[in-house]
N, C-alpha and C positions, 0 to 999 in steps of 0.2 A: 535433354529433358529438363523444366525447368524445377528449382532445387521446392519448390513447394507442392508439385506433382508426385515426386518422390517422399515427400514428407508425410501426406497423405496415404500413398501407395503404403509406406511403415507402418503406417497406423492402423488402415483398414486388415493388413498382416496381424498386427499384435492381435487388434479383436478377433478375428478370425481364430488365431490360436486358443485365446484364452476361453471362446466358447467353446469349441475344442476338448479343451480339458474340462471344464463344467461340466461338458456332454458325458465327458468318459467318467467323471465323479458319479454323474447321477445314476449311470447305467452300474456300476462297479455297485451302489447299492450300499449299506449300514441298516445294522438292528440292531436294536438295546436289548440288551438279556440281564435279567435281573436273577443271580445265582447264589443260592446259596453259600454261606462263607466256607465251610467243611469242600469248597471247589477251587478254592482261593489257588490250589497248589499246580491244579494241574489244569483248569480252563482255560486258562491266558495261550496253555500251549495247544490247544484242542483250535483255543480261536483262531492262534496264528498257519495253524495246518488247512484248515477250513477257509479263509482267508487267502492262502498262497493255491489253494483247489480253484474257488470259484471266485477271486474277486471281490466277496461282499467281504464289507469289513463289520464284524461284533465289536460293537461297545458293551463291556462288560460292567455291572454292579453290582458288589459283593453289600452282603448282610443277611440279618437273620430272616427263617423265611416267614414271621408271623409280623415284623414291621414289613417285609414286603406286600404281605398279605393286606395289612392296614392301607399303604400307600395305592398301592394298586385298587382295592376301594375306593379310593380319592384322588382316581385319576393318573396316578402316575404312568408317564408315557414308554410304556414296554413292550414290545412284542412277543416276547418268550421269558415266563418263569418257569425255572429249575428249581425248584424245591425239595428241601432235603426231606419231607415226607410225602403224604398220599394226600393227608388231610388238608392241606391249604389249598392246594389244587383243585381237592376237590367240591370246596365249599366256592372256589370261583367257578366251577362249573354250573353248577347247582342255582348260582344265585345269577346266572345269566353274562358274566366278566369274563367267561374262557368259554372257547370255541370245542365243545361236549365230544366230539369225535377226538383231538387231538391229545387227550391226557397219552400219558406214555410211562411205564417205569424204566427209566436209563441205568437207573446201579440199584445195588444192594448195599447200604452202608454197615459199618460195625463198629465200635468203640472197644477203646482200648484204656489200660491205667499205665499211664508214663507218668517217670520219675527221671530227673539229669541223673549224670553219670556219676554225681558223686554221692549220688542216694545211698546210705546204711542199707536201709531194705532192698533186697530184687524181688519185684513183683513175679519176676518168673516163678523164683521160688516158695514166696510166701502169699502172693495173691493178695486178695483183701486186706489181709492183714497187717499189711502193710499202711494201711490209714489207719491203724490204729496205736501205731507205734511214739509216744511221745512228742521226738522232735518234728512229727508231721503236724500241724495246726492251722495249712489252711489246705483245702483242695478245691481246684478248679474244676466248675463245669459251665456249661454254656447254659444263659437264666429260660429256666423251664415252661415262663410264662409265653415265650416267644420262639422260642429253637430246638425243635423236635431233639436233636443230641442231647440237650439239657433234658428233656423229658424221658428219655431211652437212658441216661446216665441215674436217675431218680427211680426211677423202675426197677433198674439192675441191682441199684444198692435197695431197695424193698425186697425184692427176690433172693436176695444175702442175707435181707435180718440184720442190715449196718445202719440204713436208713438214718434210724435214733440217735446212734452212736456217731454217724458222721456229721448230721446235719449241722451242728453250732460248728464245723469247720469249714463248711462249704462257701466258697467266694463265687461271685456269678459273673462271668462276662455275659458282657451284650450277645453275641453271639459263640461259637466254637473257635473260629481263632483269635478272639481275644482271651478265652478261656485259655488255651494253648499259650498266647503270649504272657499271661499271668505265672505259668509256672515253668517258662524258658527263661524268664527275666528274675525270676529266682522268689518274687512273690507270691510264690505257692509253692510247697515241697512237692505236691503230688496232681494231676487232673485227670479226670477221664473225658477223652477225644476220641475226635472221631479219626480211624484211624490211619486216615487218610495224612492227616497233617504232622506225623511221624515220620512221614518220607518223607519231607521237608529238609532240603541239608542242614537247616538248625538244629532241627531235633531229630536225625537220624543216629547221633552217640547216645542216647538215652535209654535207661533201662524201660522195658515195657511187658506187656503181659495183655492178652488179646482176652476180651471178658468174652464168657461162654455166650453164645447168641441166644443159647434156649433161656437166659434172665432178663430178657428185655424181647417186645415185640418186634418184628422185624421193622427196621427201616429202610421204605420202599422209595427211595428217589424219583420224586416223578413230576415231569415237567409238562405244561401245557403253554400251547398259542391263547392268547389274548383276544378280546373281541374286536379291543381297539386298534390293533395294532394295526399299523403301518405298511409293514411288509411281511405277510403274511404268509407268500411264496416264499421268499428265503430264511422264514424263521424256519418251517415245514424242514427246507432243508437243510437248516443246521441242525435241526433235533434230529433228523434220519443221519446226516455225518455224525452224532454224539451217541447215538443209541442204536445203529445197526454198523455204521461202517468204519474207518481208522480210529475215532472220539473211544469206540468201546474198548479198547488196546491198549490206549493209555490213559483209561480210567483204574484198567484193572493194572495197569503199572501202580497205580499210588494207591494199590488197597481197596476197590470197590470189586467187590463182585456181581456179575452178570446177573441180571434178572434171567428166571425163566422163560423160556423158548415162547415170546406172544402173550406177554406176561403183563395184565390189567391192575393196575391199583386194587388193593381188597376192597378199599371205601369206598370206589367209583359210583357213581352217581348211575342208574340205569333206568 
């Protein structure tokens, strides 16, 4: 056969292959999920089990969920936000950006006051009181304008009567784990997080103390499908793998607890 018959022959091989795999790219599928940061710890591994199940692949984006909120107003290309409360969700429902049947509450979040291990004060012991103690002078929360945790962390210290007393020490992250990385990296003595990113192997040596749920409203995590989105079939079914099937296992491995049994956003939009 002559050698540029066979040259040919390679070539229409290689195309053949590389459509091939194109094929099997586009059928395997991706969605962008745009996640609350307070998920940072344990979504990556929710994606990769959900992932190794069905083949699509989650592209993950962490931040707060009231710049998501913003962005996704102006477009940004997402199929599923997780948000760490009821309210951003539900105000994309509401204004027409999320798809009204699919809001969903996936966890229960709670915060907690951690302090490193070489903390004077144990919050187990002393609680609050513990921000009140001298060498504490700055404490992290996530900024309240934008990140329900920040907001649920302001609440709780109002519902204490510290408010006053803490407020000229309070440092803000962007969102909850930047808040957490302010006082893992030592510029903060004290924060209250969410308390999910305490099982963090960084911050799993630190002293901690679980604040009572009844001084802050609950925080309902609750994600919804997008109007825009892209793929809206397999967003559907990562939110059912996150909120009904293996996803809800190891949410409550890092601190989130179960919503109620068919449990609606209290804001939800009707």
């Amino acid at each position: 056969m002559p050698a540029r018959t066979i040259s040919c022959l390679s070539v229409s091989a290689l195309l053949m292959f590389l459509c091939a795999n194109v094929s099997g790219a586009e059928q395997r599928g991706q969605i962008r999920v745009a996640a609350a940061s307070d998920l940072q710890v344990v979504m990556p591994e929710i994606a990769a089990a959900f992932e190794s199940k069905t083949g699509t692949h989650v592209e993950l984006i962490f931040g707060s969920s009231g710049n998501f909120f913003a962005q996704i107003q102006n477009g940004a290309p997402f199929d599923a936000f997780f948000s760490a409360d009821s309210e951003f969700p539900d105000k994309l429902v509401r204004t027409g950006l999320a798809e009204p049947r699919s809001a969903v509450v996936y966890a229960i979040g709670s915060l907690v006051l951690w302090m490193p291990p070489s903390a004077k004060c144990d919050p187990q012991v002393k609680k609050w009181n513990c921000l009140l103690e001298p060498n504490v002078s700055r404490v992290a929360i996530a900024n309240p304008a934008h990140a329900p945790y920040g907001r649920a962390a302001v609440q709780a210290l109002e519902s204490a009567h510290l408010y006053d007393q803490v407020h000229a020490k309070l440092v803000l992250g962007e969102n909850i784990s930047q808040a957490a990385q302010f006082v893992h990296s030592g510029n903060a003595q004290a924060g209250i997080l969410a308390y999910s990113h305490v099982h963090s192997p960084a911050m799993r040596g630190g002293r901690q103390w679980e604040i009572p749920k009844d001084s802050y409203p609950p925080i309902e995590q609750t994600v919804v499908v997008l109007k825009a989105a892209k793929e809206k079939s397999a967003a559907e079914d990562f939110i059912e793998f996150v909120s009904e099937g293996p996803g809800r296992a190891l949410l409550q491995q890092y601190g989130f607890q179960p919503p109620p049994a068919h449990s609606e956003p209290t804001t939800r939009h009707k």
